[in-house]
C-alpha positions as CSV (number, residue, x, y, z in Angstrom):
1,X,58.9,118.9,47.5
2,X,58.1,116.0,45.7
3,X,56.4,112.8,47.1
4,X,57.9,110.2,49.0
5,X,58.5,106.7,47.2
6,X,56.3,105.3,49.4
7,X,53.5,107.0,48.5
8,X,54.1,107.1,45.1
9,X,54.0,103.0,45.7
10,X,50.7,103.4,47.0
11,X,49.3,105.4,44.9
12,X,50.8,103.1,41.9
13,X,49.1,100.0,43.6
14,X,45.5,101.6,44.3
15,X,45.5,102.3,40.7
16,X,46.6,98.8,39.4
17,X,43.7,97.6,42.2
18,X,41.2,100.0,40.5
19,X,42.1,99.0,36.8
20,X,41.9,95.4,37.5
21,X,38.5,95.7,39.2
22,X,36.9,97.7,35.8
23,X,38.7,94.7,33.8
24,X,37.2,92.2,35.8
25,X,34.2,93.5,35.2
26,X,34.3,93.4,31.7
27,X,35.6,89.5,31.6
28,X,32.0,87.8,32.0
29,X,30.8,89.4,28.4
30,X,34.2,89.1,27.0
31,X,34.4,87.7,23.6
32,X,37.7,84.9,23.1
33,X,39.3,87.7,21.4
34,X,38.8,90.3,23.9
35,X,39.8,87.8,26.2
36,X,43.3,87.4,24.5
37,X,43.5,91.4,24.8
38,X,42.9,91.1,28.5
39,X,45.5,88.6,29.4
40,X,47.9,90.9,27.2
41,X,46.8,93.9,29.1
42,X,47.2,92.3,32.5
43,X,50.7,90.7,32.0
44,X,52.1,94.5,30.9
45,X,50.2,96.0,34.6
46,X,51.2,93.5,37.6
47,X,54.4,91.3,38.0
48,X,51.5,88.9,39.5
49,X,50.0,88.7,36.5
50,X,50.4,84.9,35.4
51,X,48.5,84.0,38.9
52,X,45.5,86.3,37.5
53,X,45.1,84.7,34.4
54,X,45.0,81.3,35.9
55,X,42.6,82.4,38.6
56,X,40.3,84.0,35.8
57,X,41.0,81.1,33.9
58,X,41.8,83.2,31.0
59,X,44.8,80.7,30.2
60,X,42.7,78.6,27.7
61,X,41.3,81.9,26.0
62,X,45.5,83.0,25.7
63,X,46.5,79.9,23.8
C-alpha cells in the first residue's frame, strides 16, 4: 500500500531542508558565477525561494 500524501510531504520537505543546508554551505566560497547557479538552483526547489535569495543576499550576485 503506498504511502500517505502526508508523508510523502514530509519526506519531500526534509529533503529540500537537507539540500539547502549542503548549498548553504557551499555559498561562503562561492565564486559570482557559482552564485548565479545557486539562485537558479534554489528558485527550481522551494516556492519560498525569492525570500532565500534576499536573506543570502544572493540578489546582487543574480543580476
Amino acid at each position: 500500500m503506498p504511502a500517505s500524501e502526508r508523508k510523502r510531504e514530509l519526506r519531500r520537505r526534509r529533503a529540500r531542508r537537507a539540500k539547502m543546508t549542503q548549498i548553504k554551505k557551499k555559498l561562503p566560497k562561492a565564486t559570482q558565477s557559482e552564485k548565479v547557479e545557486i539562485a537558479r538552483k534554489l528558485r527550481e526547489m522551494t516556492p519560498g525561494a525569492e525570500q532565500l535569495i534576499e536573506d543570502w543576499k544572493l540578489v546582487e550576485a543574480d543580476r
